[in-house]
C-alpha positions in Angstrom: 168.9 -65.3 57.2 170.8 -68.2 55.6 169.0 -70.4 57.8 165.2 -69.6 57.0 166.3 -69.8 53.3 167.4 -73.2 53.7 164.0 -73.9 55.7 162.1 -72.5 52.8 164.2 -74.9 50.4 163.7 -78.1 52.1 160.1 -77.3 52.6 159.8 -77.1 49.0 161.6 -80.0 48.1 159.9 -82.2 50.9 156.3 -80.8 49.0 158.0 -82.2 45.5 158.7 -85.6 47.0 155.2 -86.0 48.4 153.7 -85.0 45.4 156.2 -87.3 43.8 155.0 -89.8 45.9 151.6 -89.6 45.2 152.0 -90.1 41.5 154.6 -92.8 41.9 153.0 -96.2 40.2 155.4 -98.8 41.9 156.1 -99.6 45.2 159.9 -99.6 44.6 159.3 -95.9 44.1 157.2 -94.9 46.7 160.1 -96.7 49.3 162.5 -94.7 47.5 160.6 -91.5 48.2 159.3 -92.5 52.0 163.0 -92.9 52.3 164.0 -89.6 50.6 161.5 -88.1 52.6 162.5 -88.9 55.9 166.1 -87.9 55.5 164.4 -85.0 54.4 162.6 -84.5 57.6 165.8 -85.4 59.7 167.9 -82.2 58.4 164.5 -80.0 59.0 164.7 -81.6 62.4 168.5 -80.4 62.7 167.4 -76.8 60.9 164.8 -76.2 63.8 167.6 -77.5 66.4 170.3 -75.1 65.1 167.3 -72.3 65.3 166.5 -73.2 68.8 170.1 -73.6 69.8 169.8 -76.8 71.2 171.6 -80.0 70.4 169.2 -82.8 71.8 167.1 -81.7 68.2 170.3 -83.6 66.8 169.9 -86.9 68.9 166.2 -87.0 68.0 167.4 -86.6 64.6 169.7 -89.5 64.7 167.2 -91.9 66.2 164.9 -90.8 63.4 167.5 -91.5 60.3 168.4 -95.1 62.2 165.0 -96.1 62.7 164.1 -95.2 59.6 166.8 -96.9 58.0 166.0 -100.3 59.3 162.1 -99.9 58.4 163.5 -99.3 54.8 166.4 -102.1 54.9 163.2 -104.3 56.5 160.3 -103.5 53.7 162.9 -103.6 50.9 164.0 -107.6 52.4 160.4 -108.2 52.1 159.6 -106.8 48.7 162.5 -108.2 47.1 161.7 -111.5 48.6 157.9 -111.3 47.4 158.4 -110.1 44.0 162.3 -111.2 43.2 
């Protein structure tokens, strides 16, 4: 029961960041939210693992937060560069 609450939560706050995202006017925020948004994705990953009782849900999960933290680190080196 606990656990399809906390589905229906994250659902709803990933739905706020992409509306977010599409009224952000900078590109700072909309990195900020792509960012927000896949670590959002990443604990709905684990949520359907711990439903499913499996754990490899979790490694799929990691590999998605790491790659997704060095496309971040990557764009935000070459944002800062361009407009810094």
């Amino acid at each position: 029961m606990i656990l399809i609450v906390g589905l229906f939560i994250l659902t709803g706050c990933i739905f706020v960041l992409i509306v977010n995202f599409l009224l952000a006017k900078s590109n700072l925020e909309r990195i900020l939210y792509i960012n927000s948004l896949t670590n959002l994705v990443s604990l709905f990953i684990v949520f359907i693992g711990m439903s499913h009782y499996t754990r490899y849900f979790i490694d799929i999960s990691i590999i998605y937060l790491l790659l997704s933290f060095i496309a971040t680190n990557a764009y935000m080196k070459f944002y800062l560069k361009i407009n810094y």
